[in-house]
Residue, then its C-alpha position, 0 to 999 in steps of 0.5 A: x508178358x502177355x499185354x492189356x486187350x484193347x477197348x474194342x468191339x468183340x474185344x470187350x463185354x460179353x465178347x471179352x475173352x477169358x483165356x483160360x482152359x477149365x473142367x468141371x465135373x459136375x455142374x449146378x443144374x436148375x430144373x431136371x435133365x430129362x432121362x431120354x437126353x444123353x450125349x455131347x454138345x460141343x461149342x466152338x468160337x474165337x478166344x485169342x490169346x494175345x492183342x491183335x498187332x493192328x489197331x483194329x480186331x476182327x472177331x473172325x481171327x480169335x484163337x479157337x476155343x472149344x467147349x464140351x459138355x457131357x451129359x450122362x445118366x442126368x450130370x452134365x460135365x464140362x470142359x474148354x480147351x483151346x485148338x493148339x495149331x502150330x500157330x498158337x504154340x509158335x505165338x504162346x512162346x513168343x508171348x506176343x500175337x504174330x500173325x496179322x489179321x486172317x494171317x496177311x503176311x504184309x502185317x505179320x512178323x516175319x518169325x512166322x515162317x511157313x508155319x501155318x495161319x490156321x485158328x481152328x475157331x468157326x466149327x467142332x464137328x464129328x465124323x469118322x471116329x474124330x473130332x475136328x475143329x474147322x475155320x475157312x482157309x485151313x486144313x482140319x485139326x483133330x481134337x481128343x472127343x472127350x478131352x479136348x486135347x489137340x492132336x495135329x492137322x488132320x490132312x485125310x492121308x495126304x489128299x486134303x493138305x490146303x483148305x477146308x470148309x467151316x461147313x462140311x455137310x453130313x448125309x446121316x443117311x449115308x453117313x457120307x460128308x461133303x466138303x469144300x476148300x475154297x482159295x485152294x492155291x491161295x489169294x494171288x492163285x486161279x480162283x478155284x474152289x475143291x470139292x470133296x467126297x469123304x466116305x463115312x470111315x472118314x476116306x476121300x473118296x473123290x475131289x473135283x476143281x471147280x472154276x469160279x468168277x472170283x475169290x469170294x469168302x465163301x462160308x456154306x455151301x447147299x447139298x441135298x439127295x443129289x445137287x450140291x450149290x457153291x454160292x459166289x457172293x459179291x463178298x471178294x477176297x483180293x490181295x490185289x485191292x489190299x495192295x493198292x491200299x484197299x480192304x482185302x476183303x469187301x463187298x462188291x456194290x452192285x455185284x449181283x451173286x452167282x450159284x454154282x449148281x452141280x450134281x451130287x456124283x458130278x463133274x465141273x463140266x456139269x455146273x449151271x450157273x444161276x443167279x440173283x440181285x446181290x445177297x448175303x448169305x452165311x448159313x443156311x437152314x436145310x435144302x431139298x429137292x422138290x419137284x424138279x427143284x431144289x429149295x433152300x431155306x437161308x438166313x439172307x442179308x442184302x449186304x455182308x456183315x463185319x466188312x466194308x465195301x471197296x470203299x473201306x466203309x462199314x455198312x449200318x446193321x439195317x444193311x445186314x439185318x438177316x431174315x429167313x427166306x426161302x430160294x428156289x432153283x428151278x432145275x427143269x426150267x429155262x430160267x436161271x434166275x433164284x427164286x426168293x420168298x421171305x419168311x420171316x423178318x425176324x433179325x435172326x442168325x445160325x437157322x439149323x434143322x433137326x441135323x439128322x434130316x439135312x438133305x431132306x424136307x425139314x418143316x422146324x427150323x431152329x435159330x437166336x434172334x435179336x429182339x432188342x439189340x441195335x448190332x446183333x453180333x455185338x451186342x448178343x441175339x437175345x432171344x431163341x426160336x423154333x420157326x414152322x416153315x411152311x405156316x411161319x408159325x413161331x414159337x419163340x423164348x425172350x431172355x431179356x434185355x442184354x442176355x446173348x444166346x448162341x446157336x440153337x441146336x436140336x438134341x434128339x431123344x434116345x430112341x427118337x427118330x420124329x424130326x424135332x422129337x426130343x430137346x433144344x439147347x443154347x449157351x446164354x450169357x446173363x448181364x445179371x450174374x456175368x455168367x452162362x447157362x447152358x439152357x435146355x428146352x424141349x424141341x416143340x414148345x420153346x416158349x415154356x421157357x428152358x426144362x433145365x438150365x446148366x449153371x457155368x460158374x464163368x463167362x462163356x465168350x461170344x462165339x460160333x458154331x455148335x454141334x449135339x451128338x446122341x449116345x445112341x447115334x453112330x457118330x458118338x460110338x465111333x468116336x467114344x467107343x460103345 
């Protein structure tokens, strides 16, 4: 018999979770999807299905949810259904949570076997013909496109069976995806990371093993036209440190960060290694080359979020307090020092381009940002933004006092192929009605407020990362047929 939740951060609010699979197919709309929008947003965040096993709950550890919204001749459908990996069914029929947070083995039950911790709860993203919900430290698992049904690990034929990236990166363009595994031989293994080249019918073409400093919970990772830059932050995994009573995972005062610059097609012989003051980062916005350079555009933080330090202490939210900056790697110098610019101070979350232009120079930048709110991730981002990042021009959407946005996507319009021509779109949840919308704005005047707005006649958790896939785009057809 399934048991009462705990009163506690991520736990409760709008971050409770509902624990139930649903479908509708033809939600309320207020306002008018317009004619040139048609394809599919796809949502991914923690929903666990069971009460951690320790006092404490990491909102990191939540069982994947994934949401997919249908939008068809202006209809939009919907349905959730969580990422059956064997590690949800093996505790679905104990009826009770068995792994420990992030799957330590010190604190979970030893039924756990050599079944695999794997959440499949941080990314939903298309490619090859499949869908594939991602987290950090597993391989992928695919998912039916339009019904949601878990299908198994997907190990890319036997060369990817360990760890996989939250944040592949595609080449529209090219229709390649770049990818790593970090803690590829575990946390007691050589601290190296795998990089991977997946061909656009989804085949691994190339891996390289790269050596890094330390184990870092490395989320992201830079890719442009032909430079790829891992980011070693002082954010350290250290089974070592948890065994002498420590956090196993904790942020290194004083650790400055390390960057590890290689060529797109190159080899770990090629890495440069660059540097800077110690910073944070989970997300970056875009990167590209410019004139013997490669500029990044981040969400940056002077310490990580949601972990303590070495120390066991939590830091305040005006340690962790992300803005927009800009980082430059000077290629053709003699420095190996990051440059940083800050472009904005807005307390701001999940920055992301018109995706079909990453890799490339991008000029709008959407993201949530926290208006009001004394802890962001708790207490919800209460307002979106399109930022112009070569003037800092702002153009921005309040939702008001207690409302929580999640990541601000770019959906293009059929046809288009303009960067930002077309529409943006969030999950909001009201405190007023208890429920979310799925909002939807044009791209280029986010503060007319919302066209259309998508009435879920639930509550929506808190949760990660979202993906627009267009009806007309290549990575829709092979996935739907078409």
């Amino acid at each position: 018999m399934a048991q009462q939740f705990p009163d506690a951060p991520y736990l409760t609010g709008h971050h409770a979770p509902i624990r139930f699979e649903a479908e509708a197919p033809d939600l309320i709309v207020t306002g008018e999807i317009p004619d040139d929008l048609a394809g599919v947003f796809y949502r991914n965040g923690p929903d666990p299905l069971y009460p951690p096993r320790e006092d404490t709950y990491h909102w990191f550890d939540g069982d994947g949810m994934v949401f997919g919204f249908f939008i068809e001749d202006g209809r939009v459908s919907m349905r959730n259904r969580w990422v059956r990996t064997g590690k949800f069914e093996k505790e679905l029929e104990a009826g009770r949570k068995l792994y420990g947070a992030f799957g330590n083995p010190m604190t979970s039950d030893p039924s756990t076997g050599d079944t695999r911790y794997n959440t499949g709860n941080t990314n939903i993203v298309l490619h090859g013909g499949k869908l594939l919900a991602l987290m950090e430290g597993a391989p992928p698992v695919e998912m039916g496109a339009r019904d949601l049904s878990t299908i198994s690990e997907y190990h890319y034929d036997g060369a990817i069976t360990t760890t996989f990236s939250a944040h592949p990166k595609l080449d529209w363009e090219t229709g390649e995806m770049l990818n790593f595994g970090s803690m590829i031989h575990g946390p007691m293994g050589p601290k190296e990371i795998r990089y991977d080249h997946i061909d656009k019918a989804g085949r691994v073409t190339g891996s390289e093993i790269i050596e890094v400093p330390f184990t870092t919970l490395m989320h992201t990772f830079l890719a442009t036209e032909n430079w790829v830059v891992f980011p070693v932050m002082p954010l350290e995994i250290s089974l070592e440190r948890m065994m002498q009573g420590g956090p196993m995972t904790a942020w290194v005062d004083g650790r400055e960060a390390r960057f590890a610059v290689m060529p797109r097609n190159g080899t770990a012989a090629d890495v440069r290694w660059f540097t800077m003051p110690p910073r944070h980062m989970f997300h970056e916005l875009n990167a590209w080359e410019e004139d013997g350079r490669i500029v990044a555009i981040v969400a940056s933080s002077h310490r990580a979020p949601l972990f303590p330090n070495e120390q066991g202490e939590m830091p305040e939210h005006g340690e962790t307090r992300f803005g927009l900056t800009r980082w430059t790697f000077d290629l053709s110098g003699d420095t190996n020092e990051v440059r940083e610019e800050a472009l904005t101070d807005r307390d701001m979350q999940f920055p992301r381009p018109d995706d079909r232009k990453m890799m490339r120079r991008t000029r709008h930048g959407f993201c949530n940002i926290n208006i009001r709110a004394r802890d962001a991730r708790a207490e919800g981002l209460d307002a979106v933004m399109r930022i112009d990042t070569e003037t800092g021009a702002e153009d921005l959407h309040d939702f008001g006092k207690g409302a929580a946005a999640g990541e601000l996507i770019f959906a293009p319009r059929l046809g288009g192929t303009d960067e930002a021509d077309g529409y943006a779109m969030t999950l909001v949840y009201s405190p007023e009605t208890n429920e979310t919308d799925l909002a939807v704005f044009e791209a280029q005047d986010i503060a007319n407020g919302p066209i259309a707005r998508v009435h879920i006649p639930f509550r929506v958790p808190g949760g990660f990362h979202c993906n627009y896939y267009s009806a007309d785009s290549d990575l829709y057809r092979e996935a739907f047929g078409g």
